[in-house]
C-alpha positions as CSV (number, residue, x, y, z in Angstrom):
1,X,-46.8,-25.8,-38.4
2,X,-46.6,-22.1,-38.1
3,X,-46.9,-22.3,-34.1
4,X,-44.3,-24.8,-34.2
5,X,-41.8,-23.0,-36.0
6,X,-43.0,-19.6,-33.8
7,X,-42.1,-21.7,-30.8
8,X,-38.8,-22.8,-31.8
9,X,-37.7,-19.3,-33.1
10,X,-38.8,-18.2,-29.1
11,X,-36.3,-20.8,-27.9
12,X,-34.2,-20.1,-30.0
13,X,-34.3,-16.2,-29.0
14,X,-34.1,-16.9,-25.5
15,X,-31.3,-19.2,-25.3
16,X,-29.3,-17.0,-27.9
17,X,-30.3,-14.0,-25.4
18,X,-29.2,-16.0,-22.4
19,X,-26.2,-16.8,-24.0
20,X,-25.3,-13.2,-24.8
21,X,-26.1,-12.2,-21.1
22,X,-24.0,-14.7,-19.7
23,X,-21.0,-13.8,-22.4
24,X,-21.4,-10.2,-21.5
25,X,-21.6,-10.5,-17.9
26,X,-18.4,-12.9,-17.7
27,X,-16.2,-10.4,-19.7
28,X,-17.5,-7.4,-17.4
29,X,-16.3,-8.9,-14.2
30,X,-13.2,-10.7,-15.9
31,X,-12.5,-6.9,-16.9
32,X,-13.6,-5.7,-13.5
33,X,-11.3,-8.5,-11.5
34,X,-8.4,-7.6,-13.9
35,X,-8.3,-3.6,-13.1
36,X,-9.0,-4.3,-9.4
37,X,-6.0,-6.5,-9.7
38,X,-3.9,-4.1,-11.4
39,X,-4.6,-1.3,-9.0
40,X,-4.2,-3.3,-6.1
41,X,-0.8,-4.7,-7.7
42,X,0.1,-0.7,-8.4
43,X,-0.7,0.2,-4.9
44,X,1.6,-2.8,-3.0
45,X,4.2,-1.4,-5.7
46,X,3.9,2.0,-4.2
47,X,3.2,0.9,-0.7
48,X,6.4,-1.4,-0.5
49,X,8.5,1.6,-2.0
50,X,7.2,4.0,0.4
51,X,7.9,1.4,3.1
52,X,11.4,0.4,1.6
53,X,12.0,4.6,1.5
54,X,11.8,4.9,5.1
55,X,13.5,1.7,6.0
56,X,16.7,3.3,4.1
């Protein structure tokens, strides 16, 4: 009975640990994929002023 339950609490431990990873890891690139787009967005910004600037 006591293995059993051991057993179960293991599972239990590893999914809830696999589970965490995976949450973690999603919201880490999510984050990562955000700022890349924001700089990129910041720098076409910039880049199409500058090129607007010596269009004028």
């Amino acid at each position: 009975m006591n293995y059993k339950r051991n057993v179960t609490s293991a599972v239990f431990d590893i999914g809830l640990g696999w589970l965490v990873g995976w949450l973690v890891g999603w919201l880490v690139g999510w984050l990562v994929g955000w700022f890349t787009t924001e700089i990129e967005t910041g720098l076409n910004k910039t880049t199409g002023a500058a090129l607007l600037r010596q269009l004028l």
